[in-house]
C-alpha positions as CSV (number, residue, x, y, z in Angstrom):
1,X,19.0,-0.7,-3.1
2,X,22.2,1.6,-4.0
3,X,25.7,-0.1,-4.4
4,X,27.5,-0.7,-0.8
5,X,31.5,-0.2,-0.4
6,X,32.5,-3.9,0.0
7,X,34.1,-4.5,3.6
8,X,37.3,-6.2,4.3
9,X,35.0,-9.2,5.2
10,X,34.0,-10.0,1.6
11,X,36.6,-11.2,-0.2
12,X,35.7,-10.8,-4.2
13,X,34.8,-13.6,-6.3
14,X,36.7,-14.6,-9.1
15,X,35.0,-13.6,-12.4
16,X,36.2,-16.7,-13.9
17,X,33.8,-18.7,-12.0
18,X,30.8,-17.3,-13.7
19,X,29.2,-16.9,-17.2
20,X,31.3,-15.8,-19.5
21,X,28.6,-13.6,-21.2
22,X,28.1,-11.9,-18.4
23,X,29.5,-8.2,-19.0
24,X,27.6,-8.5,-22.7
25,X,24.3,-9.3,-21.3
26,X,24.6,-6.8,-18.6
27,X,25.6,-4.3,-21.6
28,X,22.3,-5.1,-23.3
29,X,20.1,-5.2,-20.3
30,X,21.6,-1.6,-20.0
31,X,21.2,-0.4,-23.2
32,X,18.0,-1.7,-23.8
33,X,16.6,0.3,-20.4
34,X,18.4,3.6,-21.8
35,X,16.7,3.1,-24.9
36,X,13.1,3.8,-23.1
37,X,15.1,6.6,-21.0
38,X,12.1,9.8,-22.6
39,X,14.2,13.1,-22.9
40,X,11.8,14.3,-19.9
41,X,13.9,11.6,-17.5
42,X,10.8,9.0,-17.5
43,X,11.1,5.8,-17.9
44,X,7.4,5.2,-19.1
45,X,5.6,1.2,-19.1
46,X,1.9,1.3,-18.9
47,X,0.3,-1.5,-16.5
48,X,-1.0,-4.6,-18.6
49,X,-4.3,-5.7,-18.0
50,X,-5.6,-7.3,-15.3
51,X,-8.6,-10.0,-15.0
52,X,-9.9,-8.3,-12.0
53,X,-10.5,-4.9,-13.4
54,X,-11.5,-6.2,-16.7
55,X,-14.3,-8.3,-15.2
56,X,-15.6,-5.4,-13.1
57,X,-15.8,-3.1,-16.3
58,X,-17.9,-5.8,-18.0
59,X,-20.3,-6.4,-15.5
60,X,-20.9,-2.7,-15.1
61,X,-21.3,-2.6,-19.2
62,X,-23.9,-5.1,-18.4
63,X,-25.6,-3.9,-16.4
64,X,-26.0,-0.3,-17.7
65,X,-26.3,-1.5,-21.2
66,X,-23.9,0.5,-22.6
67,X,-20.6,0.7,-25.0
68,X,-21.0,-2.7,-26.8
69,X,-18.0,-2.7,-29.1
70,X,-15.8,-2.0,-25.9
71,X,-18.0,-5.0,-24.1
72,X,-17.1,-7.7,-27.0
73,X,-13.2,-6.3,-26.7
74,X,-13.7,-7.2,-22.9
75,X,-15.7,-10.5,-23.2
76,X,-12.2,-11.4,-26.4
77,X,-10.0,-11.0,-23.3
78,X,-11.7,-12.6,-20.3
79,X,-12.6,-16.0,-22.8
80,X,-8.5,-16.0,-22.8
81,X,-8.2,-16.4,-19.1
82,X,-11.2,-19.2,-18.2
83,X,-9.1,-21.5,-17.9
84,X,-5.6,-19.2,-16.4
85,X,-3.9,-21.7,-14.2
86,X,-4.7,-18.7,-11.5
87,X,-7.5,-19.8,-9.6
88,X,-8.6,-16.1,-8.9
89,X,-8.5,-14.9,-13.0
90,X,-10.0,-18.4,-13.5
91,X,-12.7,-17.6,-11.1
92,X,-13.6,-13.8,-12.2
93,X,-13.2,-14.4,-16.0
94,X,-15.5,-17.6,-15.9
95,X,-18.0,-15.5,-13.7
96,X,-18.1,-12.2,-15.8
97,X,-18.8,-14.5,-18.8
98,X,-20.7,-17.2,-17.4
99,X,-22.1,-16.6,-14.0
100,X,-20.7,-19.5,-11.8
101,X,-23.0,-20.4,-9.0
102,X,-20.2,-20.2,-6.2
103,X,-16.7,-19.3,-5.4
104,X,-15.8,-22.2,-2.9
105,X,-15.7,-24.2,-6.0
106,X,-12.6,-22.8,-8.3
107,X,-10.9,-20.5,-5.3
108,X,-9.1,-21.5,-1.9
109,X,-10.4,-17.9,-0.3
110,X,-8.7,-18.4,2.8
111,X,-5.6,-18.9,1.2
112,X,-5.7,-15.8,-1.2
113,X,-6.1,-14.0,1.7
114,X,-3.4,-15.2,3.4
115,X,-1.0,-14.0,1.6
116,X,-2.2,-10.1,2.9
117,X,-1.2,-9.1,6.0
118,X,-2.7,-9.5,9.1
119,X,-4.0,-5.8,9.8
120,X,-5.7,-5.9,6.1
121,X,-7.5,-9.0,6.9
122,X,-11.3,-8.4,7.5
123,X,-10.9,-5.0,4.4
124,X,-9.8,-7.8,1.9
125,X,-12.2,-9.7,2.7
126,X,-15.0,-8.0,2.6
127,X,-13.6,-6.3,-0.9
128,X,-13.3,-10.3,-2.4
129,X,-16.9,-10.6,-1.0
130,X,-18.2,-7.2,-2.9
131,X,-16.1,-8.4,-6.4
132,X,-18.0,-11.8,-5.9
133,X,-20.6,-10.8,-5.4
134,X,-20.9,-7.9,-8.3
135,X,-19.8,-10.9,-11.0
136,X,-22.7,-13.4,-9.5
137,X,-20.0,-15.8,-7.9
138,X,-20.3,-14.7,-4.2
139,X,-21.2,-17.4,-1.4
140,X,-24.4,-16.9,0.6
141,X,-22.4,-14.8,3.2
142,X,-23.3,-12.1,5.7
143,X,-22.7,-8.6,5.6
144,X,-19.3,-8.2,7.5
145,X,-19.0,-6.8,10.6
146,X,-18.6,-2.8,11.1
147,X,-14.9,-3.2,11.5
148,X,-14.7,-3.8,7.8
149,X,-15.6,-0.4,7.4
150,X,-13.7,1.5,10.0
151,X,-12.0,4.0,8.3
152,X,-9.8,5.1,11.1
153,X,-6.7,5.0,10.2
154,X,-6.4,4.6,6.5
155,X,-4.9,6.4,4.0
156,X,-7.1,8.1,1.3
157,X,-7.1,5.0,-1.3
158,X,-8.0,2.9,1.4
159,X,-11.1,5.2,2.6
160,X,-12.5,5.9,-0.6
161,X,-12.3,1.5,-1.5
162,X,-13.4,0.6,1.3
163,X,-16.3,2.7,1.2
164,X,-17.5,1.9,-2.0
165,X,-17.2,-1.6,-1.2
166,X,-19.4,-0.8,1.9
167,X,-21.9,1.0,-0.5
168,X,-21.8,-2.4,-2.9
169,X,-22.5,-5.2,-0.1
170,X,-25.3,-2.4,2.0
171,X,-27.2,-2.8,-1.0
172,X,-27.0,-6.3,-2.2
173,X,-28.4,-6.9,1.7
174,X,-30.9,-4.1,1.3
175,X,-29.4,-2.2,4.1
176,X,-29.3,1.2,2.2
177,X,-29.9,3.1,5.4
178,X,-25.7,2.0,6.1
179,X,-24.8,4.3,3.1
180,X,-24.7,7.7,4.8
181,X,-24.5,11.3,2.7
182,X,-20.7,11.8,3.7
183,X,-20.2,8.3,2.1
184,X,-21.9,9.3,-0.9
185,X,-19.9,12.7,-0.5
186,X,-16.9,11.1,-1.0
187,X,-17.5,8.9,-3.8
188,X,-18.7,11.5,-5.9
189,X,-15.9,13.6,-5.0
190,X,-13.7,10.7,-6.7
191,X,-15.6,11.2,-10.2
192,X,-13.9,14.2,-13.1
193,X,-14.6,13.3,-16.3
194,X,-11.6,12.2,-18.2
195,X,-9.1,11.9,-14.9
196,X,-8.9,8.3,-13.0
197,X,-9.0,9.3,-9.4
198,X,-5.2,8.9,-8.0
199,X,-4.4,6.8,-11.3
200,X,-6.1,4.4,-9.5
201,X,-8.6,2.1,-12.2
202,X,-9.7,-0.4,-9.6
203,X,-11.4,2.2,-7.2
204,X,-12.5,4.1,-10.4
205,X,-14.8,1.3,-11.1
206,X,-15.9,0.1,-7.7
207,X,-17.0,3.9,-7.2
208,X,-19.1,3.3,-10.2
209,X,-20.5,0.1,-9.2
210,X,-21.3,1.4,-5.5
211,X,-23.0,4.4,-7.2
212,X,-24.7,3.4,-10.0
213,X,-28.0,1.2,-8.2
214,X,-28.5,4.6,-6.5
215,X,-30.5,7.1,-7.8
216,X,-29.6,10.5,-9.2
217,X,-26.1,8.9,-10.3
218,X,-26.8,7.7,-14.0
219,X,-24.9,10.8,-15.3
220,X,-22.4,10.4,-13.7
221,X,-21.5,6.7,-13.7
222,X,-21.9,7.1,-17.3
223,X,-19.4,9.9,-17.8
224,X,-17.0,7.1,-15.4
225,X,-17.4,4.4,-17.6
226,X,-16.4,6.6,-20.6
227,X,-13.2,7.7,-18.6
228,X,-12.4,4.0,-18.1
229,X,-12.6,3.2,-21.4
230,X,-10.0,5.9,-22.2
231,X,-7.8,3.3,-20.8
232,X,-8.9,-0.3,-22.3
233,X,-5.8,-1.5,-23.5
234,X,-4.9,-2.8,-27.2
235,X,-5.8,-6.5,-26.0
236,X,-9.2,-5.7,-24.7
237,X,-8.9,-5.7,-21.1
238,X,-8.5,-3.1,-18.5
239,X,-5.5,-2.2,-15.9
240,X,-5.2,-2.1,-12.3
241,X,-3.5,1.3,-12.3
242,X,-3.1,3.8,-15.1
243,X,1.0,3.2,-14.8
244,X,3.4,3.4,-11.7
245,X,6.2,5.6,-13.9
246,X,7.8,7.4,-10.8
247,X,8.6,3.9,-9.0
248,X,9.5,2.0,-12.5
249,X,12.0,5.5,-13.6
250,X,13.4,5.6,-9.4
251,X,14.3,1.7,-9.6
252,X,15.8,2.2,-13.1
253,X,18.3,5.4,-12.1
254,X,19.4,2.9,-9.4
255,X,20.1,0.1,-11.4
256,X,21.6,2.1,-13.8
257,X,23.9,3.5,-11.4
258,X,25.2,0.3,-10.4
259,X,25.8,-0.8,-13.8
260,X,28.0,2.3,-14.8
261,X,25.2,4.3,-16.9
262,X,26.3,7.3,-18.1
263,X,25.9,10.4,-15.7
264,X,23.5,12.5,-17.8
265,X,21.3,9.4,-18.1
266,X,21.2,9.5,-14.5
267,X,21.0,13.5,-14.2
268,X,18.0,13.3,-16.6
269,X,16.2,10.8,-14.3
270,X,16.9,12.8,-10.8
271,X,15.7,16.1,-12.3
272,X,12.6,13.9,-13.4
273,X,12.4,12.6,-9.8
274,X,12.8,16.5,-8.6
275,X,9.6,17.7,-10.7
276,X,7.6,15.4,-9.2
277,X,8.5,15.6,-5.3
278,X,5.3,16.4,-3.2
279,X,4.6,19.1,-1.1
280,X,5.1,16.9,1.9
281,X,8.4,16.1,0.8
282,X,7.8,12.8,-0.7
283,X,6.9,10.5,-3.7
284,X,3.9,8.6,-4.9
285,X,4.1,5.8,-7.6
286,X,2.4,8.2,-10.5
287,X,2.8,12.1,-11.8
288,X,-1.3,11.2,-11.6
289,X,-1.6,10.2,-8.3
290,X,-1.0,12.8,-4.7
291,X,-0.4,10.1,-1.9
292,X,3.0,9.8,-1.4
293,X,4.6,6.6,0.2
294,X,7.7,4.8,2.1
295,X,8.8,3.0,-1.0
296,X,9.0,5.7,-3.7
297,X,10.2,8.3,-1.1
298,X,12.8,5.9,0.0
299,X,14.0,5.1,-3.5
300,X,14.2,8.5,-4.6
301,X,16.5,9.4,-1.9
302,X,18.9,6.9,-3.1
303,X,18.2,8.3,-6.4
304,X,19.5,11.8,-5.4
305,X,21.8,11.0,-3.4
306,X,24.2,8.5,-5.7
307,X,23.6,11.6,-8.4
308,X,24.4,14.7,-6.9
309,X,24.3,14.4,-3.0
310,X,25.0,18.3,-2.1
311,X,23.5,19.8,-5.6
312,X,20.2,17.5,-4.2
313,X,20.5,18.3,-0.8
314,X,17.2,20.6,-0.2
315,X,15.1,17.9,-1.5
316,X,16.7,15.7,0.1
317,X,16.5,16.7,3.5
318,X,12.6,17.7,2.7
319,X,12.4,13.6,1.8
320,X,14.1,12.2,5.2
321,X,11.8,14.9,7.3
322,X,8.4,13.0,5.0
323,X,10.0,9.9,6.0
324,X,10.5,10.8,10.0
325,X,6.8,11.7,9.8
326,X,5.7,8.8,9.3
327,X,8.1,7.0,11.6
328,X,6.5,5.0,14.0
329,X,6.9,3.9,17.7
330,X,8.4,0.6,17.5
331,X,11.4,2.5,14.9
332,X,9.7,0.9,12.0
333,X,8.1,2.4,8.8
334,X,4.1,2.1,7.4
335,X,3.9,2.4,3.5
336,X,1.6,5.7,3.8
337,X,0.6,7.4,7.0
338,X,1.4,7.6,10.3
339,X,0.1,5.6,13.0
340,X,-0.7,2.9,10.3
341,X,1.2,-0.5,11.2
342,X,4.9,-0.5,10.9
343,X,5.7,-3.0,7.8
344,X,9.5,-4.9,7.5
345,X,9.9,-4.0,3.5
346,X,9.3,-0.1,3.7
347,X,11.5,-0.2,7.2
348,X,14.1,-1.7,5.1
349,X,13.4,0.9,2.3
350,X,13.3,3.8,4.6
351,X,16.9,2.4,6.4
352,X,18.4,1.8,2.6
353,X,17.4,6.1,2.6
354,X,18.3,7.4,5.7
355,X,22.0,5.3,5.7
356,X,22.7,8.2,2.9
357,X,23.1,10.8,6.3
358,X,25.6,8.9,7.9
359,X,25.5,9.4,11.8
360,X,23.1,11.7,11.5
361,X,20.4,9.1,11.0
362,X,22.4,6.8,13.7
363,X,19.0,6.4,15.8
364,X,16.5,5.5,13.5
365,X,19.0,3.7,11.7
366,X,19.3,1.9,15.0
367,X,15.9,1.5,16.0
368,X,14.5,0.4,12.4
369,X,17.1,-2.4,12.4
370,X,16.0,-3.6,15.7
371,X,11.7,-3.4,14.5
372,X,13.2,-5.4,11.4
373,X,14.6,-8.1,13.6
374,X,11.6,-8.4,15.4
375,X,9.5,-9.0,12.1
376,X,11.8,-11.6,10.8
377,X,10.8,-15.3,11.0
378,X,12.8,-18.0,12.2
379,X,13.5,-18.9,8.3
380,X,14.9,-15.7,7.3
381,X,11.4,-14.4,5.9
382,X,9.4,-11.8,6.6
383,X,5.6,-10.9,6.6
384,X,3.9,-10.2,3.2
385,X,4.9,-7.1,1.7
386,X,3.9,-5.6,-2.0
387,X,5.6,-8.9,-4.0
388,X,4.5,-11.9,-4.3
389,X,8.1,-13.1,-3.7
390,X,9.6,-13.6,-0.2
391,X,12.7,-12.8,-1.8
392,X,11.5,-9.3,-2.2
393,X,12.3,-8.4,1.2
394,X,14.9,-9.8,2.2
395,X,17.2,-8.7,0.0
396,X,16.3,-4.9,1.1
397,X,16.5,-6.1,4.4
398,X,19.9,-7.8,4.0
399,X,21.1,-4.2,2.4
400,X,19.7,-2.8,4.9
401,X,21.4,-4.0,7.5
402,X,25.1,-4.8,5.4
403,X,25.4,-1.3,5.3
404,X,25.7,-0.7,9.2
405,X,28.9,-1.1,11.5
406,X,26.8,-3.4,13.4
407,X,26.3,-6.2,11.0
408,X,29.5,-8.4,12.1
409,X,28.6,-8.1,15.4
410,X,27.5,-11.4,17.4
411,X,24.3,-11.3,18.4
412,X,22.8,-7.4,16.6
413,X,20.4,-7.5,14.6
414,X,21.7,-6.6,11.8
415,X,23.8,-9.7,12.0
416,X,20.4,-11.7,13.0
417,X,18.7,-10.4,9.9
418,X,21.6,-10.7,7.4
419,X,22.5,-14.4,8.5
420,X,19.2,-15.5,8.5
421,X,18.4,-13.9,5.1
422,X,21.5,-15.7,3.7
423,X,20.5,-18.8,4.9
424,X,17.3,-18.5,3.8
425,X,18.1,-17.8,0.1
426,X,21.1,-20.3,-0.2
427,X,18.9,-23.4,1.4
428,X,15.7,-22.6,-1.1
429,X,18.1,-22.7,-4.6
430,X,16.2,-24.6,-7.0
431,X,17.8,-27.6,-8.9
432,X,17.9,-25.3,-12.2
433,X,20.2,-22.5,-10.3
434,X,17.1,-19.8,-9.8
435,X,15.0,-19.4,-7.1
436,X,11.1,-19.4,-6.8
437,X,8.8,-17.0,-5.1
438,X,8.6,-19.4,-2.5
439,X,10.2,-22.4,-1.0
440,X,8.9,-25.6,-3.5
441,X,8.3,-22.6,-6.3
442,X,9.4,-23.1,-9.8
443,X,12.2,-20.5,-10.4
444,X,11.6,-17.0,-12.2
445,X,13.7,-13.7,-12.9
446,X,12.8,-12.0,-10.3
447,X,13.2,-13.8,-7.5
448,X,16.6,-15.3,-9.2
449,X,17.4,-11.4,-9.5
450,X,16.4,-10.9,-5.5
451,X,18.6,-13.7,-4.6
452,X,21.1,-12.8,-6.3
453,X,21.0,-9.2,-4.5
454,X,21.1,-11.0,-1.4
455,X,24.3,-13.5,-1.8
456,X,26.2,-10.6,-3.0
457,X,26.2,-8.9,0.2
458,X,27.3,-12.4,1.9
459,X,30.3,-12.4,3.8
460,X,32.7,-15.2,2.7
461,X,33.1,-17.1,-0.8
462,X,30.9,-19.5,-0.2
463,X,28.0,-18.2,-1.6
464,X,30.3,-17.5,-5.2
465,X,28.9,-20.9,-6.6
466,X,25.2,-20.3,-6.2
467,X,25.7,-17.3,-7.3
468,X,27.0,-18.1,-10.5
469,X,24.4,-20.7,-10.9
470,X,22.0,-18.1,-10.6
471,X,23.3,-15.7,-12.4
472,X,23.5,-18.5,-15.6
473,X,19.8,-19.1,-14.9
474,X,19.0,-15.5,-15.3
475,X,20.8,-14.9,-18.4
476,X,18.7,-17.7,-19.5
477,X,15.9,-15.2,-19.7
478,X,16.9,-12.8,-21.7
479,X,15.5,-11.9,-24.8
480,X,16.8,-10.8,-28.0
481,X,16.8,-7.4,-27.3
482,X,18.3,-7.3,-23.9
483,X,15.1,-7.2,-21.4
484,X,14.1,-10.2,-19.3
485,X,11.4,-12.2,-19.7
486,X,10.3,-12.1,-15.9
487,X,6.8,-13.4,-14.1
488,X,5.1,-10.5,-12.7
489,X,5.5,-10.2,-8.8
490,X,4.0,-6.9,-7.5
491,X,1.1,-7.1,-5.9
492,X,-2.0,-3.7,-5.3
493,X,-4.1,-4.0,-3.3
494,X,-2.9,-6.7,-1.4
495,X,-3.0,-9.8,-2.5
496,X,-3.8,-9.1,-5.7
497,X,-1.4,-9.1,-8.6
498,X,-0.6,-7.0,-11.2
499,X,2.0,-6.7,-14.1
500,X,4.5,-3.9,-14.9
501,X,6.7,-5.7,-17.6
502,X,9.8,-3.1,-16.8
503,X,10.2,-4.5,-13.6
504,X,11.6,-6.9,-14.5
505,X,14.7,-5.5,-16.8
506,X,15.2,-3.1,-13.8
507,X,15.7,-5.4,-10.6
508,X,17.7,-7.7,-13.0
509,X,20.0,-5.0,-14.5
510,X,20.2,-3.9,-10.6
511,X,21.1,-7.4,-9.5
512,X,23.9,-7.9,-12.2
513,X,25.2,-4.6,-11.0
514,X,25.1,-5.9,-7.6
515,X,26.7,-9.6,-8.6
516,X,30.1,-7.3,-10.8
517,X,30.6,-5.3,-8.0
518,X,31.0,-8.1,-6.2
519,X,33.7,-9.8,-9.1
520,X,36.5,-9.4,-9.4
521,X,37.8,-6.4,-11.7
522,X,37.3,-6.7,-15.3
523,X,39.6,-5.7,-17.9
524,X,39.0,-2.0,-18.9
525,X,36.6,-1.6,-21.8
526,X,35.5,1.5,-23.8
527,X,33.0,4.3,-21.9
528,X,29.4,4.1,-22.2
529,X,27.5,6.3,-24.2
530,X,24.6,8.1,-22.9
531,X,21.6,7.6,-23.8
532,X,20.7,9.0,-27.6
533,X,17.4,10.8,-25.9
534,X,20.0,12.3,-23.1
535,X,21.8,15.6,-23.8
536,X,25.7,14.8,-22.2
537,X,25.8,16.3,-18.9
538,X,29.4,17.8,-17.8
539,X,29.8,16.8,-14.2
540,X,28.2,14.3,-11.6
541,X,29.0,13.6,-8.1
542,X,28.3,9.5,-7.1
């Protein structure tokens, strides 16, 4: 997601042509992302609250009959979503509260599901089944078939949810004999009083629902549902996740970068990023969580590598080897463990990482390109990934590709993948200058800041005028104080959403960075400051 050197085949744009408060609301964007910069390196935004979680938590209150005060806070913040113009909050706040008699009648459930991919398919389903079913709002449906339950192949999240949710619908069809000892081994093994297993909130309480109709258990869900609580949030209702404070802090460094932040802001944030690299040489999304990932690994390397390339170099290499590990046949990349399906955003992630080694990633490089190719649709799109926007990946994927030799050439694909992607973004431009999540979508920040990303790698000048429009419509959003008001687009597990309200300042800081690289010089203007919770640094190598 770095900065690119622009190529002889991308003329710059002439500043002129776009808002003229551009530089001042990129300067308070900036400022205003410095300003939650912690002396530690972190920047720190708690997840909001979610429906889904908060719904779970009250039925379990119910039926325990425990904690009240923390119900009625609960019950204060579902009431507010009854009538969310989400069909899924709809649906789980009206059946935590009320008790609907069915699903089929306020959710489109082949449609939610959808929009996960493929391989997920029959595990999302049967989890949507178990949540139904838990708040009263399940269909008369059978118990799913045993490859809902297969846990070969999956990553330890994945095991642990999808083995509660086994544990939830075995009962509810009186099928106990299905819950076996290891099963009940390794939800227990989830449970430490005062610690959410891997940060995780939404396993935390499906554990406690698959284990508290089981005897010998009572304890022990009760210590859970006291953990929980330690994380009901000031509007009553629970999170998905405690926070995701590596991924928001790696996205901000690079989006501070490309706006010129000053270097012991962005020395502060790689030594944060350096703290918290696994054993296995890469990242997960949380200091609280052990299962490291494509994404965060991938995003970190850029991290390091636009800070201090050879000071960073050991962790570094240890990174690119975690990333090879995982590497899989057809070139491309899985989000956690090998052998798992190969997914187009983390192979565009992990090509965005390894173009930091030059030649010495030329093969993968290669072969990644050519799996991303293969996953793009004749549109320009590609499968779902972890954003609710299509945008989302494509404008990793058109970075991705942009930034090897190969992308003017007829008929690679790198060429394939960047010309579609353009043509994808400047066909779907919304009347108002943004762009929507998806084509006929009402335009928001983040998908305005994707786009943007994506026309500023473009080739020629004709892609300067939407770009300008969108970069107006962007500016539009922002608040007094310099962050953007943005619709939430990330998405755990798949397809369900959840908010991060930093994201948004982030991609859209990175996005202007993007868009003035592209300009134009400016006239010279005074330095930037660091950051007043940054010590100055003396040296840094971009």
């Amino acid at each position: 997601m770095r900065l690119s050197r622009i190529t002889p085949d991308q003329p710059r744009w002439p500043r002129a042509a776009f808002p003229t408060d551009l530089a001042s609301a990129t300067a308070r964007l900036r400022a205003h992302l410095l300003s939650r910069l912690d002396s530690d390196g972190a920047v720190r935004d708690p997840c909001h609250s979610r429906v889904l979680e908060s719904a779970l938590l009250l039925a379990l209150l119910d039926r325990a009959h425990q904690q009240p005060a923390a119900r009625d806070r609960l019950a204060v913040y579902l009431s507010g979503h009854r009538d969310s113009p989400q069909p899924l909050d709809r649906l789980l706040a009206r059946a935590a509260l009320e008790r609907p008699p069915a699903a089929a009648d306020l959710l489109d459930v082949e449609h939610f599901l959808a929009q996960a991919p493929d391989f997920t398919g029959a595990r999302k389903r049967a989890l949507l089944d178990a949540i139904l079913l838990l708040l009263g709002a399940a269909c008369d449906t059978a118990l799913p078939g045993a490859d809902a339950f297969d846990l070969r192949g999956l990553h330890t999240w994945a095991r642990v949810q999808v083995t509660a949710v086994k544990a939830v619908l075995a009962h509810a069809h009186r099928q106990p004999h299905l819950i076996g000892a290891r099963d009940l081994e390794l939800l227990c093994s989830t449970q430490r009083p005062g610690t959410v297993w891997e940060g995780n909130l939404l396993i935390h309480l499906s554990v406690l629902h698959a284990l508290a109709p089981l005897p010998g258990h009572h304890a022990l869900v009760t210590d859970g549902i006291r953990t929980a609580l330690e994380h009901q949030r000031p509007d009553g209702g629970m999170p998905f996740i405690c926070d995701e404070d590596t991924w928001v802090t790696a996205t901000s460094g690079l989006a501070l970068d490309a706006t010129g932040a000053h270097a012991s802001a962005l020395e502060a944030i790689a030594g944060r990023l350096l703290r918290l690299q696994q054993p296995s040489g890469g990242w997960s999304y949380t200091e609280h969580a052990q299962l490291a990932d494509v994404d965060c690994t991938s995003v970190a390397i850029e991290v390091l590598h636009t800070t201090a390339p050879e000071a960073h170099r050991p962790a570094i290499n240890r990174a690119i080897g975690a990333l090879h590990a995982l590497r899989g046949p057809d070139g491309g990349f899985p989000t956690y463990l090998a052998g798992a399906p190969s997914e187009a955003s983390m192979t565009a992630a992990a090509v965005n990482a390894l173009s930091t080694q030059g030649h010495h990633q030329q093969t993968a490089v290669q072969d990644a390109l050519g799996h991303l190719a293969s996953q793009q649709h004749a549109d320009g799109s590609f499968p779902p990934d972890w954003s609710s926007s299509r945008l989302h990946t494509i404008f990793r994927a058109t970075l991705a590709a942009r930034r090897h030799p190969s992308h003017a050439t007829p008929g690679s694909p790198a060429q394939q993948i960047t010309r579609r992607a353009t043509r994808l973004v400047l066909d779907s431009q919304n009347p108002d200058g943004g762009w929507g999540r998806h084509r006929d979508a009402t335009s928001d920040a983040l998908s305005t800041a994707y786009a943007l990303i994506t026309l500023s790698a473009h080739s020629d000048l004709t892609a300067a005028g939407p770009a300008a429009q969108g970069a107006a419509y962007l500016l539009t959003h922002q608040r007094p104080d310099g962050s953007i008001a943005g619709l939430a687009d990330s998405i755990g597990p798949r397809p369900f959403g959840f908010t991060i309200p930093a994201l948004a300042d982030t991609f859209t800081l990175l996005a202007l960075g993007h868009l003035n690289h592209r300009l134009t010089p400016a006239k010279p203007s005074a330095p930037i400051p660091p950051s007043p919770a940054m010590q100055p640094a003396t040296t840094a190598n971009p």
